[in-house]
ZAVEX-874606 format. One record per residue: x, y, z of N, C-alpha, C, O in turn; residue in three letters. Coordinates in steps of 0.001 Angstrom, whole numbers, padded with zeros to 6 digits, always signed. Layout:
<pts>
XYZXYZXYZXYZAla;...
</pts>
This chain:
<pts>
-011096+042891+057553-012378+043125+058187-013544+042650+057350-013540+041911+056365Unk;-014450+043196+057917-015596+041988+057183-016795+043883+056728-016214+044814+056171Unk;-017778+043961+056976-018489+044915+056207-018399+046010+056952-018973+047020+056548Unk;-017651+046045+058215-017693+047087+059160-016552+047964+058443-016678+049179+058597Unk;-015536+047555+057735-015063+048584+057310-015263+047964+055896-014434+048531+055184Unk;-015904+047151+055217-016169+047295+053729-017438+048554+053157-017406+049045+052029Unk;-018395+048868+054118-019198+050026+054292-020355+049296+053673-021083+050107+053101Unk;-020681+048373+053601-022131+047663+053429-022523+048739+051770-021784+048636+050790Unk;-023442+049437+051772-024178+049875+050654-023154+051042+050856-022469+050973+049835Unk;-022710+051998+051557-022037+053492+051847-020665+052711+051060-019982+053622+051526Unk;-020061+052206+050607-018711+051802+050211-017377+051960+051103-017366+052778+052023Unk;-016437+051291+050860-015351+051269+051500-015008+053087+051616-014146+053401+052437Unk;-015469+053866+051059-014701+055229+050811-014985+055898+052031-014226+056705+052567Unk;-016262+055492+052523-017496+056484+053501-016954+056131+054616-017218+056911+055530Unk;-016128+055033+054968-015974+054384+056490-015283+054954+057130-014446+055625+056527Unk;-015264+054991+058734-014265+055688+059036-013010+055451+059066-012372+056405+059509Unk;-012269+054375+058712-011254+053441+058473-010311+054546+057288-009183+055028+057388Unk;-011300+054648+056257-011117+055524+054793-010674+056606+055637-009524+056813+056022Unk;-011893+057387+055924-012058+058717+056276-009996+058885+057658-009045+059525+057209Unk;-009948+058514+058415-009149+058333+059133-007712+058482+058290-006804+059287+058498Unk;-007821+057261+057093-006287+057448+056494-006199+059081+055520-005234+059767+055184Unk;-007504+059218+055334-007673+060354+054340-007572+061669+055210-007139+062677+054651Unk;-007841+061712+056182-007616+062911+057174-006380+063683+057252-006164+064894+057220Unk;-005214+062101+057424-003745+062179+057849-002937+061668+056610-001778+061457+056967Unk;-003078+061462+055613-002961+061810+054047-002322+060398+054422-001702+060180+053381Unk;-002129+059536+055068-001542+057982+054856-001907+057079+054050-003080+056983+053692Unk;-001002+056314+053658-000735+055408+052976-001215+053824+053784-000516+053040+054427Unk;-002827+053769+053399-003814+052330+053445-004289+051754+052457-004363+051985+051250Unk;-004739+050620+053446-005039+049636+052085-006413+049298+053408-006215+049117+054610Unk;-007790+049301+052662-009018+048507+053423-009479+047364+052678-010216+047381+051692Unk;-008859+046162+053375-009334+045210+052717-010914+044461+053038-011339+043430+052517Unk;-011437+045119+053806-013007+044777+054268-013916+044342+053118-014307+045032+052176Unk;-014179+043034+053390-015203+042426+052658-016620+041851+053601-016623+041133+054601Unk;-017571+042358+052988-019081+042094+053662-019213+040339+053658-019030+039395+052889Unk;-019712+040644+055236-020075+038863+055400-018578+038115+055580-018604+036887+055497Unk;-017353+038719+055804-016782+037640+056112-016054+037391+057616-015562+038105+058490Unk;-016238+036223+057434-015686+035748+059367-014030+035721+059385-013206+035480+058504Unk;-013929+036024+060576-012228+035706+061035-012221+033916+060633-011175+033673+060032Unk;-012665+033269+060720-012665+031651+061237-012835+031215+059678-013378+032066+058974Unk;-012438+029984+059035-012847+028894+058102-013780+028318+058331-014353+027768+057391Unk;-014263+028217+059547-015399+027122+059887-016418+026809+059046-016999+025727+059133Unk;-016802+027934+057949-017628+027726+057030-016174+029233+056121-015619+030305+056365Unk;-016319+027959+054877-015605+028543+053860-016332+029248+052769-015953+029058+051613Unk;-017252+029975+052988-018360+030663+051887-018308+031805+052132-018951+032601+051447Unk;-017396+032289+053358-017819+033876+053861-016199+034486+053613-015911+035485+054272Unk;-015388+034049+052902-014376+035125+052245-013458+035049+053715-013188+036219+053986Unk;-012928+034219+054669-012779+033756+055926-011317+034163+055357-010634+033726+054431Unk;-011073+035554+056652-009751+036269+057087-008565+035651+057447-007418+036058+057264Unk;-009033+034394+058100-007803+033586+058148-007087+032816+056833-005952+032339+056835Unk;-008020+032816+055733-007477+032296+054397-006855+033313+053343-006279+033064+052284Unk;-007246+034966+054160-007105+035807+053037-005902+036687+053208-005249+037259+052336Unk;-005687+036675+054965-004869+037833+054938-003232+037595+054981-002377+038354+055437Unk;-003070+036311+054367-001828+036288+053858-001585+037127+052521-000461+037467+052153Unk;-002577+037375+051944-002398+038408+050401-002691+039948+050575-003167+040694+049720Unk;-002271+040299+051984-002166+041441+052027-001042+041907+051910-000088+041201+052238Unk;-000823+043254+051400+000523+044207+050627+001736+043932+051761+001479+044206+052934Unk;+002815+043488+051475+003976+043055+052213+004396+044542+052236+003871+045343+051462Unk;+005364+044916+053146+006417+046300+053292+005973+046610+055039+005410+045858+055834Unk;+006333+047602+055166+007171+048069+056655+005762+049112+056896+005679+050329+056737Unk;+004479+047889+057441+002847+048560+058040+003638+049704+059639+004656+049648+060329Unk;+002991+050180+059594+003107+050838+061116+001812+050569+061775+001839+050535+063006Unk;+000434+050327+061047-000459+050176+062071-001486+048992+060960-001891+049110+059804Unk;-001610+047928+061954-002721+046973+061108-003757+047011+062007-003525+047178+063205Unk;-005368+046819+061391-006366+046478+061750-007245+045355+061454-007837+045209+060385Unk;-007319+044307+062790-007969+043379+062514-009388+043581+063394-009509+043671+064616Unk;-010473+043621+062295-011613+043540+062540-012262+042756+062497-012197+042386+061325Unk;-013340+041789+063301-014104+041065+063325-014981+040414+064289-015242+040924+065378Unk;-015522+039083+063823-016664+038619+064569-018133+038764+064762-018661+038138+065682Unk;-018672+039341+064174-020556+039663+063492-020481+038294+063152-021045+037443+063839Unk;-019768+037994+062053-020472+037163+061180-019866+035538+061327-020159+034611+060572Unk;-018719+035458+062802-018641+034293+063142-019518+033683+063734-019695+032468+063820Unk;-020426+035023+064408-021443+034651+065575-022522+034595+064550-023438+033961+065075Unk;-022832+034916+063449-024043+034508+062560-024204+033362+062010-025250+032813+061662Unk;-022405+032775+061895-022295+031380+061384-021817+030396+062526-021071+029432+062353Unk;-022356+030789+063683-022372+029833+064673-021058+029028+064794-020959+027816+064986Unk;-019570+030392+064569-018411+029809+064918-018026+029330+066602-018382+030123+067474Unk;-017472+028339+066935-017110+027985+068112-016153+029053+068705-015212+029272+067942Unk;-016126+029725+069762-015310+030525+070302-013933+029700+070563-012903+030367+070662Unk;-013876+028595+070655-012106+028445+070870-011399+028696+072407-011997+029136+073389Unk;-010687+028497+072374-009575+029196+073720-008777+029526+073128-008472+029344+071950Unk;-008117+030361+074372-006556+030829+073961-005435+030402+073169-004814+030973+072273Unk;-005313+029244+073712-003980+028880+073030-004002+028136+071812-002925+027696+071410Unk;-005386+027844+070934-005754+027578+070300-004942+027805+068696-004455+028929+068570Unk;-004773+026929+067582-004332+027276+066393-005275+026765+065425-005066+026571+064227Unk;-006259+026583+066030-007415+025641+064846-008308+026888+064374-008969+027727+064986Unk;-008019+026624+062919-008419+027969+062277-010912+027943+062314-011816+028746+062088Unk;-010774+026456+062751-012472+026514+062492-012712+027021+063899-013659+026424+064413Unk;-012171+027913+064673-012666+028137+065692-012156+029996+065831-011148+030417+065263Unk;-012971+030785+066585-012380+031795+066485-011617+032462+067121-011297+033604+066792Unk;-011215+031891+068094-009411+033031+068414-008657+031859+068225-007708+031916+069007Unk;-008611+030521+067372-007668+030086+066855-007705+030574+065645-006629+030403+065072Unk;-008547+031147+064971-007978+031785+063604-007526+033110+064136-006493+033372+063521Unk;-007763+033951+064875-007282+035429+065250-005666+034769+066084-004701+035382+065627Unk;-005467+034250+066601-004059+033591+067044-003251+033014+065635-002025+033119+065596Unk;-003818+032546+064758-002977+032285+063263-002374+033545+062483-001209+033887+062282Unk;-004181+034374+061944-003246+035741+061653-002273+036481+062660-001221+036908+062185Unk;-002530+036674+064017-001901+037088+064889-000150+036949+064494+000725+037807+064382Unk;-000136+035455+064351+001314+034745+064194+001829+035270+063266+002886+035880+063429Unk;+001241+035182+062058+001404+035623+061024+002036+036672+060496+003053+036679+059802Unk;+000911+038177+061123+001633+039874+060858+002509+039790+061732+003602+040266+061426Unk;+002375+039233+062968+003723+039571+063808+004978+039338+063114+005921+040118+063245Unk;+005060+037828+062045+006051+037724+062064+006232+038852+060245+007302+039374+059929Unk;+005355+038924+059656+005465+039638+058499+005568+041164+058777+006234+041855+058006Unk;+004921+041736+059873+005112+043112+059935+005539+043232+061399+004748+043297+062339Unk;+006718+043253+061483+007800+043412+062464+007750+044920+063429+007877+045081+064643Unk;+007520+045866+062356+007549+046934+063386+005809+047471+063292+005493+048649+063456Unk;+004949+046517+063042+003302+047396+063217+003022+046866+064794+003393+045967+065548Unk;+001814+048422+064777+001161+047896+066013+000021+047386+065288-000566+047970+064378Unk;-000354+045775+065963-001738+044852+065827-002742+045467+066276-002763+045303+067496Unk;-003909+046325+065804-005440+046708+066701-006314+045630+066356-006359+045386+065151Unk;-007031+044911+067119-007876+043952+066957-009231+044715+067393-009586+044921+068554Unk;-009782+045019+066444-011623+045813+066577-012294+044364+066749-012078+043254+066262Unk;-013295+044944+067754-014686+043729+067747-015966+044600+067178-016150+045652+066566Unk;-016876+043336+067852-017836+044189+066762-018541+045177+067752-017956+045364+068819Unk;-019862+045911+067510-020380+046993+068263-021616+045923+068992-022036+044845+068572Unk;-022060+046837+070466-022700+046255+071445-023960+045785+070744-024304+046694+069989Unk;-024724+044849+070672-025827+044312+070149-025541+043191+071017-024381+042846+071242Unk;-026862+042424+071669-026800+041364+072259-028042+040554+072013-028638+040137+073006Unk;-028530+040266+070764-029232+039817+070187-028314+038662+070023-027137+038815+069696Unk;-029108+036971+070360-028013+036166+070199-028524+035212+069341-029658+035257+068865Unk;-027403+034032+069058-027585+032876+067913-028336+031815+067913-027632+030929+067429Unk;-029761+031221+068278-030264+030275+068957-029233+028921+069156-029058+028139+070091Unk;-028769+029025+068080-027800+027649+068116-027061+027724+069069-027249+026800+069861Unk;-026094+028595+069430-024675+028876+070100-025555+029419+071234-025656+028564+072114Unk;-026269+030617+071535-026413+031514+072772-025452+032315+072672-025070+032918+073674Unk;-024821+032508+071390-023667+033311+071749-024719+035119+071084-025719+035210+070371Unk;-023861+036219+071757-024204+037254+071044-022693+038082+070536-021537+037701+070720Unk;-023187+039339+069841-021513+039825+069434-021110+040425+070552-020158+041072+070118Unk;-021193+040738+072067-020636+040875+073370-019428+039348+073664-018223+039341+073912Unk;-020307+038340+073512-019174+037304+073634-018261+037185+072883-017163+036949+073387Unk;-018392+037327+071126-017335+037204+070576-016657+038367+071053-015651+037898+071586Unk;-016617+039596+071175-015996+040982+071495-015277+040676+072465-014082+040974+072451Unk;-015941+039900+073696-014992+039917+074945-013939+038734+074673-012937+038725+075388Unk;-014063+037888+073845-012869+036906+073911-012316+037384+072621-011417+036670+072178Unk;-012672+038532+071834-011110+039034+071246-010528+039859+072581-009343+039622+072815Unk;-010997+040520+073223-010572+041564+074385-009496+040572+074794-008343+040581+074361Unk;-010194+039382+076018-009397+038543+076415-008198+038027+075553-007014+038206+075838Unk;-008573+037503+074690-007008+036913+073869-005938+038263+073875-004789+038137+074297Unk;-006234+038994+073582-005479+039772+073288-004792+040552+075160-003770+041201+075384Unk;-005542+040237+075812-004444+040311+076778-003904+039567+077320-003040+039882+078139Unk;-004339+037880+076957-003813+036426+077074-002378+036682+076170-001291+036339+076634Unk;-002449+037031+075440-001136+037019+074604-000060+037908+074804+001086+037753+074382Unk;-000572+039016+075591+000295+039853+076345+001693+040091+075976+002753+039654+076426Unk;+001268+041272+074606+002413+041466+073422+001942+042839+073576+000814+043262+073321Unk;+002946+043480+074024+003039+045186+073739+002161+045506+071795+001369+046364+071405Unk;+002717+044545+071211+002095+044747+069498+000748+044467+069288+000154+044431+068210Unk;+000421+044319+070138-001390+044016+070473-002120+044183+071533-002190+043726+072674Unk;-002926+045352+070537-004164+045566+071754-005516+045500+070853-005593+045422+069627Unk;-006541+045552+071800-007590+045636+071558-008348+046917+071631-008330+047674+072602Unk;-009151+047137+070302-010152+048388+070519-011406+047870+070469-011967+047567+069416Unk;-012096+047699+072060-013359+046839+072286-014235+048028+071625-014147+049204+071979Unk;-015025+047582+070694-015937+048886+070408-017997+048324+071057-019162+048676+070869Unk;-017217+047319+071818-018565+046365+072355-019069+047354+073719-019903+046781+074421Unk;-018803+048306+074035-018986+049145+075201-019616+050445+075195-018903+051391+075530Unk;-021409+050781+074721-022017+051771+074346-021864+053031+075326-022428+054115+075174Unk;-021018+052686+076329-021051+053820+077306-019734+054507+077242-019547+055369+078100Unk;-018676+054257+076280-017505+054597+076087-017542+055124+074477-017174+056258+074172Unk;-017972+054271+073625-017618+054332+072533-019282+055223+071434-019270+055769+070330Unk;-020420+054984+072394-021478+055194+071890-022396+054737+070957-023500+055201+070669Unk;-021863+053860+070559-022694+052968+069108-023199+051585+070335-022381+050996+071042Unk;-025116+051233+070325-025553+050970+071243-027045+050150+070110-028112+050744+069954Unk;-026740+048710+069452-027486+048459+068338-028498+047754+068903-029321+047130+068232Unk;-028497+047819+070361-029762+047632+070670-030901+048657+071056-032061+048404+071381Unk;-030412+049604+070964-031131+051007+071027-031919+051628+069535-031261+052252+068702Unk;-033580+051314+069341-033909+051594+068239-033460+053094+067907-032789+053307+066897Unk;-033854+054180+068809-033209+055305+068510-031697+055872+067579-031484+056750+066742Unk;-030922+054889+068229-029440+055301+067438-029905+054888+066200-030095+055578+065198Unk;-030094+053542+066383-030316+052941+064948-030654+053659+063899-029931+053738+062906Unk;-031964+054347+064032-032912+055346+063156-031976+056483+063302-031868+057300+062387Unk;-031413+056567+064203-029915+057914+063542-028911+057614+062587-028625+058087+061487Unk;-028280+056372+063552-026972+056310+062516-026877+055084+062046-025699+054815+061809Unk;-027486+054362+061847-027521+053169+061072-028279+053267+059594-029025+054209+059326Unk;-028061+052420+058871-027910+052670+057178-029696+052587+057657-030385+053601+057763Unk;-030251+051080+057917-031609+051464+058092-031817+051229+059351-031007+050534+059965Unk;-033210+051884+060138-033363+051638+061127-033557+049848+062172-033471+049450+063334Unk;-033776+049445+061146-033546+047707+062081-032213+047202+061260-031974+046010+061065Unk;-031764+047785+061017-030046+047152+061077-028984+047588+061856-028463+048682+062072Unk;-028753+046156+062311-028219+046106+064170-026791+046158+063569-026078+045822+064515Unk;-026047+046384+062572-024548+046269+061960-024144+047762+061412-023303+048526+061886Unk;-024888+047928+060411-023931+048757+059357-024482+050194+060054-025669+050458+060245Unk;-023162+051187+060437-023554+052501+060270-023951+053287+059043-023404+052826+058041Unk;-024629+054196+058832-024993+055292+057804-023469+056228+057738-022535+055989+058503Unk;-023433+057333+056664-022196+058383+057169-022041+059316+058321-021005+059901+058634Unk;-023449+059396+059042-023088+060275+060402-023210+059316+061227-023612+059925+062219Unk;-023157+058405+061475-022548+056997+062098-021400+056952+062445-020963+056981+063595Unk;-020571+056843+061000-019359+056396+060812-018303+057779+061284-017163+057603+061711Unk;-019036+059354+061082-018220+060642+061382-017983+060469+063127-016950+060679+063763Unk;-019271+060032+063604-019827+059852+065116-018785+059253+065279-017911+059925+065827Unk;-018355+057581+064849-017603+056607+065591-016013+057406+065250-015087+057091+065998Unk;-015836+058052+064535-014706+058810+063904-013557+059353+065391-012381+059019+065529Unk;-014137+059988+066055-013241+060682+066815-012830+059793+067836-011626+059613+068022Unk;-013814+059129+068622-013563+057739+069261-011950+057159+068645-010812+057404+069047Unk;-012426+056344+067563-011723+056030+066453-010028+056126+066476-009129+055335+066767Unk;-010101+057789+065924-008670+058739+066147-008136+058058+067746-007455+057132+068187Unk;-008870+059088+068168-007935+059408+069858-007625+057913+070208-006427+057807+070470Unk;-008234+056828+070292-007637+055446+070651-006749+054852+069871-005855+054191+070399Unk;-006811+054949+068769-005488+054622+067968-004191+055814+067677-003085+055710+067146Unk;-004799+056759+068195-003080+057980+068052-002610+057443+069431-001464+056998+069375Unk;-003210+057364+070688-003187+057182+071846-001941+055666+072077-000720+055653+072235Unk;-002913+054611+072000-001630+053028+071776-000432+053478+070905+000706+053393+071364Unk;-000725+054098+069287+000945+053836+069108+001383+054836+069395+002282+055222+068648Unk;+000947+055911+070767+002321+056556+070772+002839+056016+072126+003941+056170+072654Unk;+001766+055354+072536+002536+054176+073685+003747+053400+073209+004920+053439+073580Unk;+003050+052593+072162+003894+051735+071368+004700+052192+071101+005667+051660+071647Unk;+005198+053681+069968+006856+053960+070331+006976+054596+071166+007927+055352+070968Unk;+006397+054792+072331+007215+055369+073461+007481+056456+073327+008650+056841+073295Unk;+006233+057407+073188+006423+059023+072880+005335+059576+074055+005142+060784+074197Unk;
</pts>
């Protein structure tokens, strides 16, 4: 993931990512680094598709791939589906995709997007709603029980709404920052959080 679970200034500890494994005493690893894109397209931003081959090998039960803020800041090309070209972005989310599937055999894949803000890129026109909906889409283009999506792009479900100055000045670190939650942000997005991911893998094993 990129700063959404690296915790911007609050640290990796404060996020709810942390908070979540620390609840249920599990055994994680948050590899979230600020500013970086799923895509290579620009190689300066710590780009997920180059990194997450050096994540901890052994028998995951649940991975999280987070992203897209900062493809849409670096004016990554959205890509199509069937795509494997890592300068584009669901051909790099289709590479790692390939990848844990084939390295972590029995995890379930969650692919997080980013939160509703539709402030967009002059270059592209893109905002983080578009990148959000074509992780949504791929991920039911690929139509693998081991992957789903947790759209967190939907303020009427999930509640985090970064075009709303109000929340912002609640739960955001500062009030005109359309990204990073504060810690009653991150407690807020918390339960959301839980119930959608206990929910898929007990789909996933079939409980």
């Amino acid at each position: 993931g990129d700063s959404y679970f690296g915790g911007s200034s609050l640290g990796k500890e404060a996020t709810w990512v942390n908070m979540l494994g620390e609840k249920y005493g599990m055994d994680y690893v948050n590899y979230g680094i600020g500013g970086s894109t799923m895509s290579d397209y620009v190689t300066t931003n710590n780009p997920m598709v180059l990194r997450y081959t050096r994540m901890a090998k052994g028998d995951a039960d649940i991975i999280l791939l987070e992203g897209g803020r900062n493809d849409r800041t670096k004016e990554v090309p959205i890509g199509d589906f069937e795509s494997r070209d890592s300068k584009t972005f669901m051909g790099s989310i289709n590479i790692m995709l390939d990848g844990m599937l084939e390295t972590y055999p029995n995890a379930l894949i969650i692919l997080v997007t980013p939160w509703y803000h539709t402030g967009k890129v002059a270059a592209t026109g893109l905002s983080n709603v578009d990148y959000a909906n074509a992780m949504r889409s791929l991920a039911e283009h690929r139509n693998d029980k081991r992957i789903v999506c947790l759209y967190a792009a939907d303020p009427n479900t999930i509640g985090v709404n970064m075009n709303d100055a109000n929340f912002r000045k609640k739960y955001c670190i500062e009030p005109n920052d359309v990204s990073h939650l504060n810690l009653d942000g991150m407690k807020y997005v918390l339960t959301y959080m839980e119930q959608f991911i206990a929910s898929e893998y007990a789909k996933f094993k079939g409980e």
